[in-house]
TORKE-96161 format. One line per field, with one value per residue: x negated, y, z of N, C-alpha, C, CB in turn; residue number from 0. Coordinates in Angstrom, 2 decimals, decimal comma. Last residue first. Glycine has a CB too. Layout:
<pts>
n.c1 X_...
n.c2 Y_...
n.c3 Z_...
ca.c1 X_...
ca.c2 Y_...
ca.c3 Z_...
c.c1 X_...
c.c2 Y_...
c.c3 Z_...
cb.c1 X_...
cb.c2 Y_...
cb.c3 Z_...
keke NUM_...
</pts>
This chain:
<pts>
n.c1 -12,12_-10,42_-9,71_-9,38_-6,88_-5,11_-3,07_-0,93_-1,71_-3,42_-1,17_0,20_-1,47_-2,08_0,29_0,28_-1,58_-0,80_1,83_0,11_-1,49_1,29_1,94_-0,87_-0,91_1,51_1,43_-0,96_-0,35_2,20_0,63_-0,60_1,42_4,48_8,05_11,18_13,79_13,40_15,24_14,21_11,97_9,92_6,54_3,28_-0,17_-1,92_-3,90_-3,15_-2,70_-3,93_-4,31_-1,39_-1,92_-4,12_-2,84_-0,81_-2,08_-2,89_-0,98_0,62_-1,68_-2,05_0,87_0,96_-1,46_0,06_2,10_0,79_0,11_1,73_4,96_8,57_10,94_11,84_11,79_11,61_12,22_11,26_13,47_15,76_15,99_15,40_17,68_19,72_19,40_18,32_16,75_13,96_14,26_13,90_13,07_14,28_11,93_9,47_7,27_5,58_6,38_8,06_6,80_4,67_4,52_6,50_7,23_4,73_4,40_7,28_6,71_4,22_5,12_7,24_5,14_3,45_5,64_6,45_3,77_3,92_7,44_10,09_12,11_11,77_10,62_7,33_7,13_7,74_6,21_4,74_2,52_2,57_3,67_1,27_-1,71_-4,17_-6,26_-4,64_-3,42_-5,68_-6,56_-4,54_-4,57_-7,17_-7,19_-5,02_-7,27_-8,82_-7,37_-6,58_-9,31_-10,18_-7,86_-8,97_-11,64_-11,51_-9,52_-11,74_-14,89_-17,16_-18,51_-17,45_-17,03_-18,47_-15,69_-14,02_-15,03_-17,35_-19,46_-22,17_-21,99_-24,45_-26,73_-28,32_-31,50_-31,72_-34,57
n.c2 10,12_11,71_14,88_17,03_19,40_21,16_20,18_19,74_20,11_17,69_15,24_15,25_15,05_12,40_10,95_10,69_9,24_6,95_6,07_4,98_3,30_1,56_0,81_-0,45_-2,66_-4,00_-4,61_-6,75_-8,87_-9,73_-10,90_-12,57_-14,38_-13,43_-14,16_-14,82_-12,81_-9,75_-10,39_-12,02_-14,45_-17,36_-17,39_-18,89_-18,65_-17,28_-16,91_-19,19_-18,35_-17,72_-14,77_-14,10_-14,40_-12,47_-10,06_-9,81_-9,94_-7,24_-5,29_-5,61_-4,50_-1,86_-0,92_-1,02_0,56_3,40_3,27_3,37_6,69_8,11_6,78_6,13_6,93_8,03_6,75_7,51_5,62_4,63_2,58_3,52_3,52_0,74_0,04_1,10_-0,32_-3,48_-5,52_-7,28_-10,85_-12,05_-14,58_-16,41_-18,50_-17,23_-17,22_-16,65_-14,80_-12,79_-12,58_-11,58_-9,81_-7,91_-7,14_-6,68_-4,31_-2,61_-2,06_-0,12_2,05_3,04_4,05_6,03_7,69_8,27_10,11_12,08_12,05_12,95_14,02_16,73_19,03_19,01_18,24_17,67_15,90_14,03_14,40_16,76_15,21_13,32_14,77_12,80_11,27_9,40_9,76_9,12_7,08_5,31_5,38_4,36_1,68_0,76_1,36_-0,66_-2,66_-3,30_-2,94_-5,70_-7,32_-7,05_-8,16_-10,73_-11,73_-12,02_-11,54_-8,42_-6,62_-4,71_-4,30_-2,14_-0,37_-1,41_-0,51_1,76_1,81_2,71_4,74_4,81_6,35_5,54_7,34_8,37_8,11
n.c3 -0,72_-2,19_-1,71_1,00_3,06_3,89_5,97_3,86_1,59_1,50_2,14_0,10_-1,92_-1,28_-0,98_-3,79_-4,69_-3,01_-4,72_-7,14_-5,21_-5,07_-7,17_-8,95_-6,84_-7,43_-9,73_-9,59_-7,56_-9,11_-11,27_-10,16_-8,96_-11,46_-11,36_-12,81_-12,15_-11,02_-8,73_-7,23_-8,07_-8,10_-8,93_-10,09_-10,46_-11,23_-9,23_-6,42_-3,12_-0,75_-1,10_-0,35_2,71_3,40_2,04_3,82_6,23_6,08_5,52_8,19_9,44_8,31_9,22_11,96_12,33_11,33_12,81_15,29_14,84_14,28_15,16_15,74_17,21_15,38_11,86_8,79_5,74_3,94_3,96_3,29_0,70_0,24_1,18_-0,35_-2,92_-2,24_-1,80_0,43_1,82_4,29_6,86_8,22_7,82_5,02_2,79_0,36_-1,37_-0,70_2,21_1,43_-0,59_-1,27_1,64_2,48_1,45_1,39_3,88_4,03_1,66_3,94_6,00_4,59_3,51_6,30_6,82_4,39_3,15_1,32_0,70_-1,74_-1,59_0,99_3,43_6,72_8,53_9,84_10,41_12,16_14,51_14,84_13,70_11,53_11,56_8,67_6,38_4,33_4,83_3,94_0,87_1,09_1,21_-0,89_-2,56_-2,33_-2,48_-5,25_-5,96_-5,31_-6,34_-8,74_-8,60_-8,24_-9,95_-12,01_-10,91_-11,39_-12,17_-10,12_-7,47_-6,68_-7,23_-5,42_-3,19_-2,42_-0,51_-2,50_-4,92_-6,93_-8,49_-11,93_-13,25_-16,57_-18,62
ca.c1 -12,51_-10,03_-10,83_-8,85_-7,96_-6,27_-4,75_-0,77_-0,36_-3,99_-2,61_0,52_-1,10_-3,66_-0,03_1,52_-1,31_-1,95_1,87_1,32_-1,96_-0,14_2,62_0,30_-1,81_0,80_2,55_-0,78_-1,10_2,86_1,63_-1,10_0,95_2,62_6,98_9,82_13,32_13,09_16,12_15,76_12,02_10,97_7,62_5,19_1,37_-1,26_-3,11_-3,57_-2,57_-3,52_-5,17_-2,03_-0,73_-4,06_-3,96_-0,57_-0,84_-3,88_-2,47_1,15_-1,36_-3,22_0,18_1,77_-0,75_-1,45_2,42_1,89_-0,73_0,84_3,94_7,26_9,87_12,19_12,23_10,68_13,14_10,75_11,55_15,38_16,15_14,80_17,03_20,00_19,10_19,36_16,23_15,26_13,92_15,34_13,09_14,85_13,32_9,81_8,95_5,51_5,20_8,40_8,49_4,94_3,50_6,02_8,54_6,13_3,58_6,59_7,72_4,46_4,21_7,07_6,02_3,11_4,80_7,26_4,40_2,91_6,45_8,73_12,30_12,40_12,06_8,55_6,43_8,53_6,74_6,48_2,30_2,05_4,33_2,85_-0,62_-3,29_-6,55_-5,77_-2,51_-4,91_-7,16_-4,67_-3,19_-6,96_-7,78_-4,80_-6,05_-9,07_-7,65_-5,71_-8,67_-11,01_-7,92_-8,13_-11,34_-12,30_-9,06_-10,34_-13,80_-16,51_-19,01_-17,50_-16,79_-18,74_-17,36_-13,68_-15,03_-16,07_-18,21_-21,65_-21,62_-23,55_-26,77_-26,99_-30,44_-31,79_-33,25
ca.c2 9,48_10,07_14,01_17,06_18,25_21,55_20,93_19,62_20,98_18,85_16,24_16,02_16,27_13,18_11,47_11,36_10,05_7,60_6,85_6,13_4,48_1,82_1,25_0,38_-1,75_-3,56_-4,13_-5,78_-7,97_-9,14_-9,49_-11,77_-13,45_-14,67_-13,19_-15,03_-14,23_-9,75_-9,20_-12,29_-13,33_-17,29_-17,87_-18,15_-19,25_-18,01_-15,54_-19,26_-18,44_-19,12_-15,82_-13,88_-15,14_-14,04_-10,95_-10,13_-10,38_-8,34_-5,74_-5,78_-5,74_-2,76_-1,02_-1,83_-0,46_2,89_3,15_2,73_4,64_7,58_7,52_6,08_6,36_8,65_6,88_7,97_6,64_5,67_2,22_3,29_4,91_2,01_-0,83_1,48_1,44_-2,59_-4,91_-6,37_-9,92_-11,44_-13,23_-15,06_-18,87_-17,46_-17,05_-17,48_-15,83_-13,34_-12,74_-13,10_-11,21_-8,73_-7,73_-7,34_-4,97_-2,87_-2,90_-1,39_0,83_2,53_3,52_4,26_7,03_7,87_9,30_11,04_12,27_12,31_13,27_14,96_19,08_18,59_19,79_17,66_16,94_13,93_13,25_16,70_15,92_12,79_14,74_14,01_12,34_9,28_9,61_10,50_8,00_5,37_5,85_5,90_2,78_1,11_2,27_0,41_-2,16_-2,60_-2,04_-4,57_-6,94_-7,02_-7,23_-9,81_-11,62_-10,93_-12,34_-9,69_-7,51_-3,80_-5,34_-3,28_-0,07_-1,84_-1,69_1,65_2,02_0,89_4,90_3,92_5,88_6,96_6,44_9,19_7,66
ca.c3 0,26_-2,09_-1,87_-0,68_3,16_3,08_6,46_5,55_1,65_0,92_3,20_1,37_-2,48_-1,41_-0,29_-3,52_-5,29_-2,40_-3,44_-7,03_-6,52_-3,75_-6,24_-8,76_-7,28_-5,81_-9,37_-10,16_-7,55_-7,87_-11,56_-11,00_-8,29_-11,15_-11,54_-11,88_-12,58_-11,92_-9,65_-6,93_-7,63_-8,19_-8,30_-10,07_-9,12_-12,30_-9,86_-7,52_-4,28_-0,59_-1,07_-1,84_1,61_3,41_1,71_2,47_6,43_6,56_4,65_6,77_10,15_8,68_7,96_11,29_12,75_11,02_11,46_15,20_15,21_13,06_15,90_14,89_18,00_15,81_13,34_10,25_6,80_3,97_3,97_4,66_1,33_-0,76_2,05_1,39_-2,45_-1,91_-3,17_0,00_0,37_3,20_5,53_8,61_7,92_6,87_3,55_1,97_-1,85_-1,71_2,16_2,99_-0,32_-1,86_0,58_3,70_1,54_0,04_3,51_4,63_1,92_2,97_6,33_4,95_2,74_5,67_7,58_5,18_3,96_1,29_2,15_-0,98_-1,34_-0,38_2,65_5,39_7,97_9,45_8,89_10,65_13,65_14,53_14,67_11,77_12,07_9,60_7,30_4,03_5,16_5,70_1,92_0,92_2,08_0,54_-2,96_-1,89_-0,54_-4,18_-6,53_-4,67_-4,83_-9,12_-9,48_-6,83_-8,64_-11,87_-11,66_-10,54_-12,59_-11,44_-7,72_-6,16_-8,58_-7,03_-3,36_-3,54_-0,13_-2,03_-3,26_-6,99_-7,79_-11,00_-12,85_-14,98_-18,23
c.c1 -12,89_-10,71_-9,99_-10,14_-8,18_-7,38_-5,17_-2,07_-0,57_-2,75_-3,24_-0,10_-0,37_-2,53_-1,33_0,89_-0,86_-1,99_0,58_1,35_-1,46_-0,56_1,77_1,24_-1,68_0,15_1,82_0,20_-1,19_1,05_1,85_-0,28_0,08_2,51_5,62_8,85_12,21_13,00_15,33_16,23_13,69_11,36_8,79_5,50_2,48_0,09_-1,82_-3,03_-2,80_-3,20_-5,34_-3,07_-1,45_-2,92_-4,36_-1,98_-1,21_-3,30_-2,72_0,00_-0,86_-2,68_-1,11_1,19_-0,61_-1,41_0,96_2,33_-0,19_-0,22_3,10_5,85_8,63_10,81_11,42_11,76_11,50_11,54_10,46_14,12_15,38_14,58_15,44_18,79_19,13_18,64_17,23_15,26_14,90_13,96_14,00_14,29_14,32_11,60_8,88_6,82_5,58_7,78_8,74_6,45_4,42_4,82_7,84_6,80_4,65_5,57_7,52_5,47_4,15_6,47_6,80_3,80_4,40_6,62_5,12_3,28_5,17_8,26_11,06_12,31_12,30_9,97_6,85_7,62_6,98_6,89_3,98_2,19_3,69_3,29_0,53_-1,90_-5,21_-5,78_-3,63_-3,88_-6,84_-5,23_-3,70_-5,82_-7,48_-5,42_-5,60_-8,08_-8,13_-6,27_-7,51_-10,08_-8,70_-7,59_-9,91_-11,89_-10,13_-9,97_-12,41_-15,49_-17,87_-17,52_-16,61_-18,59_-18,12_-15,12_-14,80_-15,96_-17,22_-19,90_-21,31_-22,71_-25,12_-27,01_-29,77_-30,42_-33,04
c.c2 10,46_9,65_12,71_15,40_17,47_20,25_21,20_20,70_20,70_19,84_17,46_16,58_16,77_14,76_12,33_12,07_11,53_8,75_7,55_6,89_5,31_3,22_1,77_1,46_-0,45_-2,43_-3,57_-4,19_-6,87_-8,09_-9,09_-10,22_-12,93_-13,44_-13,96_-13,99_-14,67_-11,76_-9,72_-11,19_-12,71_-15,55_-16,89_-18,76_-18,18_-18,37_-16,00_-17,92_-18,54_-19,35_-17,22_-14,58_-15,17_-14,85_-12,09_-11,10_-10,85_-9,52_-6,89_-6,49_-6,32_-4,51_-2,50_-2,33_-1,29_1,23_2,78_2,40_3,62_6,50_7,08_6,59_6,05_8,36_7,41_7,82_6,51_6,85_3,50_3,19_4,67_3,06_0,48_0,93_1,55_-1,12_-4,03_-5,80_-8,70_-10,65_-13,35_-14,27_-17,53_-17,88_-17,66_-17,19_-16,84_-14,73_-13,51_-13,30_-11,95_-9,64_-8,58_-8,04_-6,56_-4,49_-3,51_-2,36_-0,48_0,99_2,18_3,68_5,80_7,10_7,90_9,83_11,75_12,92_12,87_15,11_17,93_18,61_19,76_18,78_17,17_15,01_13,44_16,02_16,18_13,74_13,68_13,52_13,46_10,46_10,19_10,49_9,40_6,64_5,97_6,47_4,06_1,77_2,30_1,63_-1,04_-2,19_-1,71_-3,17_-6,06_-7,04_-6,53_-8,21_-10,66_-10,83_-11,67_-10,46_-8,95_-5,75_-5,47_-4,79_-1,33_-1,15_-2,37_0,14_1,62_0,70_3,42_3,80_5,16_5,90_6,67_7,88_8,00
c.c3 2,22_-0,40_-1,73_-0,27_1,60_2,43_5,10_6,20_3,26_1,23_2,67_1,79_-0,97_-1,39_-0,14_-1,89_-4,06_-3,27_-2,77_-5,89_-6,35_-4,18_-5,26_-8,33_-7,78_-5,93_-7,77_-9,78_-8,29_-7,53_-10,34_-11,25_-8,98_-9,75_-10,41_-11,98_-12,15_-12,78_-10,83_-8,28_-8,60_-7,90_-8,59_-9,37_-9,56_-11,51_-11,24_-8,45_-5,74_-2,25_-1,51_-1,96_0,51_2,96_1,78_2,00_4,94_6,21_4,54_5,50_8,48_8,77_7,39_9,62_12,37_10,90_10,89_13,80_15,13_13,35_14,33_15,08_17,35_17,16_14,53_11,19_7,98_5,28_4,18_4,65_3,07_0,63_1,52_1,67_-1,16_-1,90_-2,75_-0,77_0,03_2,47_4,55_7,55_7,57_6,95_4,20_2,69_-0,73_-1,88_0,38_2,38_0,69_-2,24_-0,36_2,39_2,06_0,69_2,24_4,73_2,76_2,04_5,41_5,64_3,22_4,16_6,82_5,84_3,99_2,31_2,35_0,41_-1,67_-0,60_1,18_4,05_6,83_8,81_9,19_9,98_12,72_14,24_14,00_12,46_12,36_10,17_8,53_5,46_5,26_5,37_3,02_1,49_2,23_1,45_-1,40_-2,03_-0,85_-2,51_-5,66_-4,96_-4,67_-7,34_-8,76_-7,37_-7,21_-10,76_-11,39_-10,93_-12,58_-12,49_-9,74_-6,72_-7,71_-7,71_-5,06_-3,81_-1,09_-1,49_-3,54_-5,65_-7,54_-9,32_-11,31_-14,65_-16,74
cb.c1 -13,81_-11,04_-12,12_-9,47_-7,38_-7,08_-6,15_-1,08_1,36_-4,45_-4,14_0,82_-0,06_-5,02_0,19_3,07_-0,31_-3,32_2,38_2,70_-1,75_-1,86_3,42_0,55_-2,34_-0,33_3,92_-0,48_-1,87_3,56_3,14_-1,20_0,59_0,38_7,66_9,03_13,18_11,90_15,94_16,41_10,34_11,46_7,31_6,41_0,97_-2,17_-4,64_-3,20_-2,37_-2,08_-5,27_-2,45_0,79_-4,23_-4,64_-0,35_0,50_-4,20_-3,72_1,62_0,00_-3,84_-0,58_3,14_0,01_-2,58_3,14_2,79_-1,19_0,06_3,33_7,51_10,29_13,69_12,55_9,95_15,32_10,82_11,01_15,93_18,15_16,20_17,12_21,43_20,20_20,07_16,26_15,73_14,03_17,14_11,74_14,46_13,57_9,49_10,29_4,14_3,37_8,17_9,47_4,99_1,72_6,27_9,46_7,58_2,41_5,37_8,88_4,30_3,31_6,73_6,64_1,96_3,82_8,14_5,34_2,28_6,82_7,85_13,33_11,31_12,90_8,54_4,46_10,35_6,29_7,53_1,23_1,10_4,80_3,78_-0,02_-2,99_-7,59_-7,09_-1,82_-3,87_-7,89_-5,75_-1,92_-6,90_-8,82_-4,70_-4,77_-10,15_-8,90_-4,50_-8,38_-12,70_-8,27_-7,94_-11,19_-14,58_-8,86_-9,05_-13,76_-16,02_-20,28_-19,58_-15,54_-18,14_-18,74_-11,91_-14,04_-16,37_-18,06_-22,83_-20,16_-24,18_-27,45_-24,26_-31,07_-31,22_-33,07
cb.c2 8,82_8,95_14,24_19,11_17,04_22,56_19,76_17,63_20,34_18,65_15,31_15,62_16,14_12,71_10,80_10,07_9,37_6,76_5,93_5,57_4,37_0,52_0,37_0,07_-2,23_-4,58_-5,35_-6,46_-8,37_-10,79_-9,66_-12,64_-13,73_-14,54_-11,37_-16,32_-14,40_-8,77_-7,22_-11,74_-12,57_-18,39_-18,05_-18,18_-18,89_-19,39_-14,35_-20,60_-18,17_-19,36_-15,88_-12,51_-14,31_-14,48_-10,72_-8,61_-9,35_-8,37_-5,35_-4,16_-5,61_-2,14_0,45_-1,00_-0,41_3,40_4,55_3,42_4,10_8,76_6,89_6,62_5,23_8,54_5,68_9,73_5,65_6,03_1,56_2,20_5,38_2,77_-3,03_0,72_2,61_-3,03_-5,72_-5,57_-10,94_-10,04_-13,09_-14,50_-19,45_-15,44_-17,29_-16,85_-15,19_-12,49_-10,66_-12,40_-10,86_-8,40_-6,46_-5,80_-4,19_-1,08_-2,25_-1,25_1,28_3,32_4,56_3,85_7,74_8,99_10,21_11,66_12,10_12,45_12,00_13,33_20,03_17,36_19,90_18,36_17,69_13,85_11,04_16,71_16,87_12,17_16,37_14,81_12,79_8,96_7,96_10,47_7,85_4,11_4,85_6,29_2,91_0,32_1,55_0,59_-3,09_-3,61_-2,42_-4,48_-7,89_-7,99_-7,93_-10,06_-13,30_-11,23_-13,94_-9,34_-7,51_-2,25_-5,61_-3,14_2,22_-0,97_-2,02_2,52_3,27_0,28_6,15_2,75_6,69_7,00_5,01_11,65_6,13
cb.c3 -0,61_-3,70_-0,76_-2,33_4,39_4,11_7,39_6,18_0,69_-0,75_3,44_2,24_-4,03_-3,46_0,26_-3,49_-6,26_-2,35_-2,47_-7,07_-7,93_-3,87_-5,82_-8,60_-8,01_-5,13_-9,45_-11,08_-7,56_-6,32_-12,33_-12,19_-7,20_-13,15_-11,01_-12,23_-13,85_-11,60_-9,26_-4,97_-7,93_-7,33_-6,85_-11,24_-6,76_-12,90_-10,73_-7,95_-4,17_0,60_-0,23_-2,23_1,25_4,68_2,03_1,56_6,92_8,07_5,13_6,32_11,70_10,31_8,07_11,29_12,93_12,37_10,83_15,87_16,59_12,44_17,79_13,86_18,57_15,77_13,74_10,37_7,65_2,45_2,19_5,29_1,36_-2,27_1,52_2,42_-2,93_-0,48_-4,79_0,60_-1,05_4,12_4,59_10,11_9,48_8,04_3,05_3,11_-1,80_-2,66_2,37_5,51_0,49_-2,33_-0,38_4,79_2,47_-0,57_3,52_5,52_2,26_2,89_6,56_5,60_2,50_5,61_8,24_6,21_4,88_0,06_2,29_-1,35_-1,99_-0,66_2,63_5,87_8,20_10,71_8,98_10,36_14,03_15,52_14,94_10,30_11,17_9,05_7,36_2,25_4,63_6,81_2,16_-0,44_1,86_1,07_-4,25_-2,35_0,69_-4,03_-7,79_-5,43_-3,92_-10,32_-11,01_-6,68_-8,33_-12,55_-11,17_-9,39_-11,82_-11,54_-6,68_-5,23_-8,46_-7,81_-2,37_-5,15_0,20_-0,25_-2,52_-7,38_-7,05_-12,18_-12,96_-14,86_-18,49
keke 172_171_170_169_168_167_166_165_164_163_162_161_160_159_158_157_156_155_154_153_152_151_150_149_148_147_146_145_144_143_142_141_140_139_138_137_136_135_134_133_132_131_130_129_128_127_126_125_124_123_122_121_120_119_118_117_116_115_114_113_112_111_110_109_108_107_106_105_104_103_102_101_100_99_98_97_96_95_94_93_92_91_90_89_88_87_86_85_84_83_82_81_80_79_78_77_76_75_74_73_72_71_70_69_68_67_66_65_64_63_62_61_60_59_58_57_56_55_54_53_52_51_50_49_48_47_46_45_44_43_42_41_40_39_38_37_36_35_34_33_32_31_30_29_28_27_26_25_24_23_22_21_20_19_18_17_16_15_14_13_12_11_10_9_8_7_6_5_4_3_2_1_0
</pts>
């Protein structure tokens, strides 16, 4: 029997054994790792550039993401006086807009912070906790993790195919 070795780094093969919720977070940081990694090392103009006939960017990807992150932990789960929950195409189109003053540290950043942010909301939560949510009725934080997971995937997708079109650069990790 030839036995496999196991990179420790993969938080979800780590967490292969683990109760749903170690399950079920190891899967989104590491998805989030990958968005950074794919951003990581490259100029402000490289992660803005356009190499798709969308609007999609690097950049604009974790730009994204970090509203995504924003909308559905602190704002849906923990609300603050001033959060809005945004579901508007204008609010869509904007999450992925690059201003002008954006930098990929700055979006790094923000990202990280967003993460950090959710996790300790989602924490506070039981995966069974509903709540209230403005388009779909309720929805568990079971599902809002899910849906994360997801969305996260999709886009690290999206951005493995920039960076490989930006430098060449291939791989998850």
């Amino acid at each position: 029997m030839v036995e496999q070795t196991i990179d420790p780094t993969l938080g979800p093969v780590l967490a292969r054994v683990g109760d749903e919720r170690a399950v079920l977070t190891s899967f989104l940081d590491f998805h989030r790792a990958v968005v950074l990694r794919k951003l990581r090392g490259l100029s402000d103009a490289e992660a803005t550039r356009r190499l798709v006939p969308s609007a999609t960017t690097l950049a604009g990807l974790v730009k994204h993401l970090t509203v995504v992150e924003r909308n559905w932990f602190p704002v849906l789960l923990a609300p603050e006086p001033d959060d809005v929950y945004l579901t508007s195409e204008e609010d869509a189109v904007a999450s992925f807009t690059v201003d002008e003053g954006d930098t990929v540290d700055g979006l790094v950043d923000a990202y990280e912070r967003a993460c950090a942010r959710s996790r300790a909301v989602a924490a506070r939560f039981d995966l069974d906790h509903v709540v209230p949510h403005p388009q779909l009725g309720e929805v568990s934080v079971r599902w809002i993790l899910v849906h994360l997971i997801e969305e996260t995937a999709r886009h690290a997708g999206h951005a493995d195919i920039l960076r490989e079109l930006t430098d060449g650069s291939t791989g998850a990790l």
